[in-house]
Backbone as ProteinMPNN parsed JSONL, in Angstrom:
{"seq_chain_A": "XXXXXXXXXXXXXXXXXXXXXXXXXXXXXXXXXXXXXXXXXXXXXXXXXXXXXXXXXXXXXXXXXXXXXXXXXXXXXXXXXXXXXXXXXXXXXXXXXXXXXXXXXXXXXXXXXXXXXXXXXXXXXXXXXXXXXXXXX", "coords_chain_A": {"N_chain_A": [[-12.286, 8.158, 11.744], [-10.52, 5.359, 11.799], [-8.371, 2.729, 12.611], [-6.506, -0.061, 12.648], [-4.768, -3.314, 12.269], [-3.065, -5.122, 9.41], [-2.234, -8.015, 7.321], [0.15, -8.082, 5.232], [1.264, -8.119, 1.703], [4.053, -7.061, -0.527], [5.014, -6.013, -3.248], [7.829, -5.571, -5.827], [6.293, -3.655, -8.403], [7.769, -2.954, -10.856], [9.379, -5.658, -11.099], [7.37, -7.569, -11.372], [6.02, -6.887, -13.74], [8.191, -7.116, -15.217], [8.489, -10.059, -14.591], [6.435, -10.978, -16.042], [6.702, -10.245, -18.851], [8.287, -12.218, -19.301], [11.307, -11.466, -18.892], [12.165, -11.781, -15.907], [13.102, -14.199, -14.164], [10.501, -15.305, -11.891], [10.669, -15.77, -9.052], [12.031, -13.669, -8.956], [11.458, -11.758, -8.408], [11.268, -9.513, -5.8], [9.907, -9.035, -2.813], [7.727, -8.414, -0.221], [6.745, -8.969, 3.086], [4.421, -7.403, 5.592], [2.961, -6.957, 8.711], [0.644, -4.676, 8.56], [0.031, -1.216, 9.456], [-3.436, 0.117, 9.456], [-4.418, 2.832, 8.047], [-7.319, 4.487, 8.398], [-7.668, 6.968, 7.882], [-5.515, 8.241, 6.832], [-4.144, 9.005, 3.857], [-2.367, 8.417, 1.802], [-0.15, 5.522, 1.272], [2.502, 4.537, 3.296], [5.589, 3.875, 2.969], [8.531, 2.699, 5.62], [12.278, 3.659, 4.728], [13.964, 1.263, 4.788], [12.667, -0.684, 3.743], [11.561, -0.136, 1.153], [14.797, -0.157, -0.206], [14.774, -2.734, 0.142], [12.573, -3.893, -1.2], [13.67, -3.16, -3.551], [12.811, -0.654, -4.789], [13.082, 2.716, -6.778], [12.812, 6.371, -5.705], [11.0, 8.515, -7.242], [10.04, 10.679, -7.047], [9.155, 14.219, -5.616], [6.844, 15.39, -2.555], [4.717, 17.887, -1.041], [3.902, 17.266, 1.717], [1.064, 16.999, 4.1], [0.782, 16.669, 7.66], [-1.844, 15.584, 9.834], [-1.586, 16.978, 12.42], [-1.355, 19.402, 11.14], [1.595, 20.198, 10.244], [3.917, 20.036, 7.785], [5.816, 18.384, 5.301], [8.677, 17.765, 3.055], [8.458, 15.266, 1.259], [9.759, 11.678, 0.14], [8.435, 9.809, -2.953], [7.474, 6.719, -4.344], [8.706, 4.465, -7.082], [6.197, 2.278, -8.658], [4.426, 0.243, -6.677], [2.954, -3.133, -5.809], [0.268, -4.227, -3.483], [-1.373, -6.287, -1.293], [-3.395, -7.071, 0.005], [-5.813, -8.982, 1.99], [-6.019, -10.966, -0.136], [-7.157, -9.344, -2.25], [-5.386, -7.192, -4.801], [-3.322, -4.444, -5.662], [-1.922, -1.518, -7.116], [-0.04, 1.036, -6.552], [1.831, 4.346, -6.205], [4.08, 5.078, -3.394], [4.444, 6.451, -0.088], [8.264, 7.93, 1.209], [8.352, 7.177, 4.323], [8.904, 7.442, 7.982], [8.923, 4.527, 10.298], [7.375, 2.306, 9.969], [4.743, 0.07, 7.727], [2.513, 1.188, 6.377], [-0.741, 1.621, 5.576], [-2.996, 3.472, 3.428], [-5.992, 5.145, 2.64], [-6.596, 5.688, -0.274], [-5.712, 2.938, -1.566], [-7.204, 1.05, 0.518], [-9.73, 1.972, -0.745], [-9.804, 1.356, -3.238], [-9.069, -1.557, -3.147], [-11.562, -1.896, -2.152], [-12.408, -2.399, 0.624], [-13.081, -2.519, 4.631], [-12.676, -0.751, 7.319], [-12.667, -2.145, 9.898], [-13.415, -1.214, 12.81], [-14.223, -1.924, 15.591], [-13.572, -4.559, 16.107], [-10.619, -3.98, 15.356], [-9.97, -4.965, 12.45], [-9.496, -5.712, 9.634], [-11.917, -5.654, 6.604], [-13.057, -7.494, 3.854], [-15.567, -5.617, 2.053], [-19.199, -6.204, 3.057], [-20.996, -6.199, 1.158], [-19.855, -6.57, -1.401], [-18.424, -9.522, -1.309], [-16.827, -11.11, -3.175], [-15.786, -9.848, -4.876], [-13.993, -6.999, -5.761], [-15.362, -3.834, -6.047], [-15.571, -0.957, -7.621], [-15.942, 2.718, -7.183], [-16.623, 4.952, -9.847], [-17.842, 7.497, -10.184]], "CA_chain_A": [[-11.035, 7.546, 11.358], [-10.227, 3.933, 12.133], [-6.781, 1.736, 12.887], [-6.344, -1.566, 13.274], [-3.596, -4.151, 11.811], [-3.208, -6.484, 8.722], [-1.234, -8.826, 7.0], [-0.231, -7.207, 3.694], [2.691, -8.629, 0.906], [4.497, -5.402, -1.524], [5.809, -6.559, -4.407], [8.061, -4.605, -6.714], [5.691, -3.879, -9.675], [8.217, -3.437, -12.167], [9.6, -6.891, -11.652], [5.986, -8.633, -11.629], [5.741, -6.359, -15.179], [9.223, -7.88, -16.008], [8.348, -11.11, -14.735], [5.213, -11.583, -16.892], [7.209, -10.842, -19.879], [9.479, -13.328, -19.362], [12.354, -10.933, -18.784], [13.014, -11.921, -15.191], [12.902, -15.134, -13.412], [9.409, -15.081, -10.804], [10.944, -15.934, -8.18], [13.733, -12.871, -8.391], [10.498, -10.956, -7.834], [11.153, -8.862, -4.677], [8.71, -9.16, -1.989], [8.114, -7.697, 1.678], [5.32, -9.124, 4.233], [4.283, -6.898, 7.137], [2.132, -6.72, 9.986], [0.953, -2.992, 8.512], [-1.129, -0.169, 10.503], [-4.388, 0.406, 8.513], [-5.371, 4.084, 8.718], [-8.907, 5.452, 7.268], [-7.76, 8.557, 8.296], [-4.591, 8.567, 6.587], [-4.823, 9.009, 2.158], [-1.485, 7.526, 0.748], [0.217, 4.575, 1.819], [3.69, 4.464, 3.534], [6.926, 3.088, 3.531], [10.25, 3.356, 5.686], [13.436, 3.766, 3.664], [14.437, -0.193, 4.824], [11.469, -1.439, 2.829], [11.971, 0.449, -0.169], [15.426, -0.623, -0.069], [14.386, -4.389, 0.132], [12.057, -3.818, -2.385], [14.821, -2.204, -4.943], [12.133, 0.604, -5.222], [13.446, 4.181, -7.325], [12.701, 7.616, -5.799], [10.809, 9.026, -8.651], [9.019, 12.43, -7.177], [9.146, 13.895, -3.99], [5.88, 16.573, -2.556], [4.774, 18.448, -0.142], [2.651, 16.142, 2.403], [0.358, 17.556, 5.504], [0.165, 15.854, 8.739], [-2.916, 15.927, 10.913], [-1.072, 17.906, 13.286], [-1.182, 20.691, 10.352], [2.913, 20.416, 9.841], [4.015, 20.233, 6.342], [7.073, 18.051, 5.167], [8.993, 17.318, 1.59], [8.664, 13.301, 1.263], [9.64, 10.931, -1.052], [7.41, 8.862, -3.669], [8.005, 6.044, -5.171], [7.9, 3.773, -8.763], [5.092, 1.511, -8.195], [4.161, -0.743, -5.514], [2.251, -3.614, -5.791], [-0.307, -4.054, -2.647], [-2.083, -7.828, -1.394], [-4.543, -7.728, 1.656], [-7.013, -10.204, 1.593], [-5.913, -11.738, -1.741], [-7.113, -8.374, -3.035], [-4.244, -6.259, -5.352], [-3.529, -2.935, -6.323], [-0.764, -0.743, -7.715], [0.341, 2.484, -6.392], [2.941, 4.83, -5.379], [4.246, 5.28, -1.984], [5.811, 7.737, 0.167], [8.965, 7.093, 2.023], [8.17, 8.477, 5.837], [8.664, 6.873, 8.907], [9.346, 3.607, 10.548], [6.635, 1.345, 10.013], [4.32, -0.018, 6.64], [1.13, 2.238, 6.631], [-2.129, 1.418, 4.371], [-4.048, 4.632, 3.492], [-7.495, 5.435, 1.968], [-6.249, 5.071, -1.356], [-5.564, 1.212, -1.005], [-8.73, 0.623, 0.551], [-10.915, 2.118, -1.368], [-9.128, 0.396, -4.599], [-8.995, -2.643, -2.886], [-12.78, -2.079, -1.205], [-12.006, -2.809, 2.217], [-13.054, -1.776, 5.337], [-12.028, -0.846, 8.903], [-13.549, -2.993, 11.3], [-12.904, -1.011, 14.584], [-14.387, -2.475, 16.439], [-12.131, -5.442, 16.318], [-9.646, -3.625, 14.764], [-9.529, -5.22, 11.474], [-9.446, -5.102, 7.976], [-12.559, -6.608, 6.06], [-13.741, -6.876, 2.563], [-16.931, -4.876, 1.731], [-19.773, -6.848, 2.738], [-21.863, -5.659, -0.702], [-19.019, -6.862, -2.597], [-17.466, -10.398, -0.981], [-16.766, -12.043, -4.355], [-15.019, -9.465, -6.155], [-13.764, -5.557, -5.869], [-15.926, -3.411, -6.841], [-14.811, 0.688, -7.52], [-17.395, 3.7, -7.728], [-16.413, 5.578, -11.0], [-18.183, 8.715, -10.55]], "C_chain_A": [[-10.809, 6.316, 12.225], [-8.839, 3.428, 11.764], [-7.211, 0.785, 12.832], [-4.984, -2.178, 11.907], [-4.022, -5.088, 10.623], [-1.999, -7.034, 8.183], [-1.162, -8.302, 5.782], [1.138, -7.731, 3.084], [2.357, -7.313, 0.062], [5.17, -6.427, -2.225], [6.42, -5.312, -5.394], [7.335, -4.663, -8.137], [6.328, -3.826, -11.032], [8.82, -4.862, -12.619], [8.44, -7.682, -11.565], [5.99, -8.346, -13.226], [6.919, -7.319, -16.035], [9.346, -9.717, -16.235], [7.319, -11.738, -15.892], [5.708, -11.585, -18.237], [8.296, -11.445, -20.438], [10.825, -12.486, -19.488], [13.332, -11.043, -17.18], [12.171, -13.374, -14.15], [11.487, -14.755, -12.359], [9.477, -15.131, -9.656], [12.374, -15.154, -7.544], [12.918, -11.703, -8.119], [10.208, -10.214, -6.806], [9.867, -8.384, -4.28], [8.827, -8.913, -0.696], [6.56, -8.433, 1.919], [5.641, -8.264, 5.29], [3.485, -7.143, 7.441], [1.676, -5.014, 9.8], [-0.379, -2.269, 9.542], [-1.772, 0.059, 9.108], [-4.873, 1.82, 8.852], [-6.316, 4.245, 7.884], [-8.444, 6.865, 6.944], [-6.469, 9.39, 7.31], [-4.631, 8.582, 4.511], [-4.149, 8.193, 1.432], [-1.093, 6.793, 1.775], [1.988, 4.681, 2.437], [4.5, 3.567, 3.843], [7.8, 3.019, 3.958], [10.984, 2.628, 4.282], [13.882, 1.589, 3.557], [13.577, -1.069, 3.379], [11.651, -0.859, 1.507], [13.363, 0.087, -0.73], [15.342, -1.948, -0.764], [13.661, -4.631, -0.821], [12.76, -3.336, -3.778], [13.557, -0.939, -5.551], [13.0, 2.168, -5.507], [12.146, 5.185, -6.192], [12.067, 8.078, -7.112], [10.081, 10.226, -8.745], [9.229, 12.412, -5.842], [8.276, 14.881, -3.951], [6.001, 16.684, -1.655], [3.418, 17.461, 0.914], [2.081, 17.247, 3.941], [-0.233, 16.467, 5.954], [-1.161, 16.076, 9.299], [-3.014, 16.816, 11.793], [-1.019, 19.608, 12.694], [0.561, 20.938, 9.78], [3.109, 19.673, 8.252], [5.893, 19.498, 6.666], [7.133, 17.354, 3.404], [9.236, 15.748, 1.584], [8.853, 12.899, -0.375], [9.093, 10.02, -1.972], [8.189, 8.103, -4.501], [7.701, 5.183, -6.224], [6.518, 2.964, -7.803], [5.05, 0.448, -7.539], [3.062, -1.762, -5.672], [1.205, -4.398, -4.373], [-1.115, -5.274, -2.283], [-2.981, -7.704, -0.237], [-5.801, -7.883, 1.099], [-7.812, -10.717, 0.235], [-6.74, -10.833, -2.702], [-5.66, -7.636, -3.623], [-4.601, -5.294, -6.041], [-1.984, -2.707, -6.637], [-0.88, 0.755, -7.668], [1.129, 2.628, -5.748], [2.925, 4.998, -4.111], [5.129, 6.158, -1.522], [6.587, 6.982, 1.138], [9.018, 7.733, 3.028], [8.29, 6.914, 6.817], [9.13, 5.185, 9.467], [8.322, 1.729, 10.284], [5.788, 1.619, 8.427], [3.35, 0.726, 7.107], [0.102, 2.04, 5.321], [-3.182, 2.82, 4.292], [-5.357, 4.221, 2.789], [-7.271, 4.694, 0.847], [-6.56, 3.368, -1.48], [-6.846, 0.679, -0.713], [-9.853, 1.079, 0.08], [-10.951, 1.446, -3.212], [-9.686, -1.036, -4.462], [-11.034, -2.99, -2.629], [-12.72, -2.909, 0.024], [-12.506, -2.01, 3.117], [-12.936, -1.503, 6.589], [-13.345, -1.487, 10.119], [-12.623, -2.343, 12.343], [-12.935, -1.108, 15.216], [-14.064, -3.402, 17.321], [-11.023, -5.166, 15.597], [-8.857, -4.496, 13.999], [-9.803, -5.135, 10.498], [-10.269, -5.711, 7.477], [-13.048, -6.556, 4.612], [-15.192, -6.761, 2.757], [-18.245, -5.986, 1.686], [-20.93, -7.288, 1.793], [-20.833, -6.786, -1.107], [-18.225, -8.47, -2.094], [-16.677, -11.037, -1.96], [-15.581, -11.505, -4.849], [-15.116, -7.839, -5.154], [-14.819, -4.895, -7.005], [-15.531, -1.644, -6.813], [-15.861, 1.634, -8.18], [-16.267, 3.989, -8.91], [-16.822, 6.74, -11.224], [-18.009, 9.356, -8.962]], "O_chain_A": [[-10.966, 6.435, 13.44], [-8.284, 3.721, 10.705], [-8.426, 0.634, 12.965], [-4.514, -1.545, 10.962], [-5.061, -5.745, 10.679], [-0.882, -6.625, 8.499], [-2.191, -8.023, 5.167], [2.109, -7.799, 3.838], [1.305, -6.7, -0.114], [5.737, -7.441, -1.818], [5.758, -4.32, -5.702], [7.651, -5.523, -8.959], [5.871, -4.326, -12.06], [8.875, -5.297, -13.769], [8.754, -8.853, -11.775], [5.968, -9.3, -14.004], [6.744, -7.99, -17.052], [9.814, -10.423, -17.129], [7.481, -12.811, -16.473], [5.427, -12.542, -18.959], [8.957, -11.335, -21.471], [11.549, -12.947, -20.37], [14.502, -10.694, -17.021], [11.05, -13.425, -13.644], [11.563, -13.573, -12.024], [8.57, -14.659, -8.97], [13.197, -15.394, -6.661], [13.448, -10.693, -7.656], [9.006, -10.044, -6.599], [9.031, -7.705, -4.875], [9.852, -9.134, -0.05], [5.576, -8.433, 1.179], [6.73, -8.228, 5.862], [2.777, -7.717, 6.613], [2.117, -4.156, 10.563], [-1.354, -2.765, 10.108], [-1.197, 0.167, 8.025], [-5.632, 2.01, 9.802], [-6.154, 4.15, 6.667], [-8.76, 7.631, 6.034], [-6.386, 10.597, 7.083], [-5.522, 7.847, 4.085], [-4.639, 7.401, 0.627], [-1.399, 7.04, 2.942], [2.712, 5.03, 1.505], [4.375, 2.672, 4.679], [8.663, 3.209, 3.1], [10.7, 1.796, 3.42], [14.014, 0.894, 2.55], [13.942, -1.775, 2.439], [12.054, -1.727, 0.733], [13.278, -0.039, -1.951], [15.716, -2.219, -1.905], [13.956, -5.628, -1.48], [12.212, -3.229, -4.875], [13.585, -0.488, -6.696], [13.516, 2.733, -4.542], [10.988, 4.836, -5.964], [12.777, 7.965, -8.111], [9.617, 10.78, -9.741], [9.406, 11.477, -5.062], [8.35, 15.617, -4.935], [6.87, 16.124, -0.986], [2.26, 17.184, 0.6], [2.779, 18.046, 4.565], [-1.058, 15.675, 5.499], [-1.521, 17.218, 9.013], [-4.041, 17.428, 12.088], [-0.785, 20.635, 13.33], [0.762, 21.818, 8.943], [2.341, 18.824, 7.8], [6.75, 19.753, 7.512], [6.267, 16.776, 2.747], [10.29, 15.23, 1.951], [8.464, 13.352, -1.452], [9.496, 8.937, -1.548], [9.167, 8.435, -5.171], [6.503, 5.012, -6.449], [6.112, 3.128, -6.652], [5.803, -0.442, -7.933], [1.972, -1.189, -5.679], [1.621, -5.555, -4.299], [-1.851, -5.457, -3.253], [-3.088, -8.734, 0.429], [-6.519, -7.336, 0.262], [-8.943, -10.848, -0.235], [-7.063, -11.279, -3.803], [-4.777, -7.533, -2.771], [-5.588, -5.092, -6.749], [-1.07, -3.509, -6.452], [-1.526, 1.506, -8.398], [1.519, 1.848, -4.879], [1.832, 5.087, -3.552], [6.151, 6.6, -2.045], [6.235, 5.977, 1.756], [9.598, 8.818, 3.017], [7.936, 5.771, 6.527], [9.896, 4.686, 8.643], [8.636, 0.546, 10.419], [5.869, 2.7, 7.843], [3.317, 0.942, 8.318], [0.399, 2.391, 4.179], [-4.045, 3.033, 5.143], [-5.642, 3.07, 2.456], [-7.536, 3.498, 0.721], [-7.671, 2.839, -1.459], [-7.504, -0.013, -1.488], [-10.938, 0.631, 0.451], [-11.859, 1.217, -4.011], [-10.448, -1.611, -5.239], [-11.613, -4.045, -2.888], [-13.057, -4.089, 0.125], [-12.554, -0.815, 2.826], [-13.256, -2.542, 7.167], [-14.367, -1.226, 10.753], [-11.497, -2.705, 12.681], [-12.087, -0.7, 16.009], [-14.104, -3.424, 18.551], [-10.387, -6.126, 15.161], [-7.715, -4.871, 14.261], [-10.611, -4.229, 10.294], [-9.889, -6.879, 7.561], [-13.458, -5.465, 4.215], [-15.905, -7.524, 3.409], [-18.467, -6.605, 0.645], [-21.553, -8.346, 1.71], [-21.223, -7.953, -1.067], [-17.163, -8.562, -2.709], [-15.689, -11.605, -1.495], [-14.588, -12.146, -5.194], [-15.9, -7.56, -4.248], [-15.053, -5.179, -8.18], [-15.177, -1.215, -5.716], [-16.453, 1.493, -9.25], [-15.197, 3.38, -8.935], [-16.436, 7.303, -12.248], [-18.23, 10.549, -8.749]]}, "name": "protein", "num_of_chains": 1, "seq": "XXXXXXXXXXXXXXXXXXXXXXXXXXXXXXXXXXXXXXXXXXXXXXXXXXXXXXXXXXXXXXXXXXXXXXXXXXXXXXXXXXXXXXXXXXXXXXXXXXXXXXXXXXXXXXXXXXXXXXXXXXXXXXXXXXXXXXXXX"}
């Protein structure tokens, strides 16, 4: 399992969806930049409540999540999130835990990214520089 830091923009995906069909201005498009923690180790992606907030993101399921530590807690998930590091994008839900943005597995294996730990950073797949590429089986 590997950390390190990146630069990552969230966009609310239903107004990109709304923006594209001309139902809402592009620039009323709610958007967050962080500085997020990249875990390998970690599966889904997280968001505090502020950010979800700021994003006008819905509550739309909440489960049962397990820490590392083995403790078990009911979190909240949310509509869809749209995801940007290194002018790669994705779309998926997020849970709402904690104080800081958090990039899981998910994400990077969508995105094809991978933990440079060495310098603790985020790189695209050097197979793939061009383009994302996603196993299928």
């Amino acid at each position: 399992m590997g950390e390190a830091r990146v630069q990552v923009k969230l966009l609310n995906a239903i107004d990109e969806g709304m923006a594209r069909r001309g139902l809402l201005p592009v620039d009323q498009v709610r958007t967050y930049e962080a500085n997020a923690l990249v875990d390998s180790g970690a599966v889904s992606s997280v968001l505090p409540v502020e950010v979800t907030r700021r994003l006008g993101l819905e509550v739309v399921d909440r489960r049962v999540d397990q820490y590392a530590n083995g403790s078990q807690e009911v979190v909240d998930v949310t509509e869809p999130v749209a995801i940007v590091i290194n002018n790669r994008k994705t779309v998926e839900q997020t849970l709402v835990i904690g104080d800081e943005v958090l990039i899981g597995q998910t994400v990077l294996e969508t995105l094809d990214l991978l933990v440079d730990c060495a310098n603790g950073r985020v790189i695209t797949n050097p197979a793939h520089p061009d383009q994302t590429v996603n196993k299928v089986k």
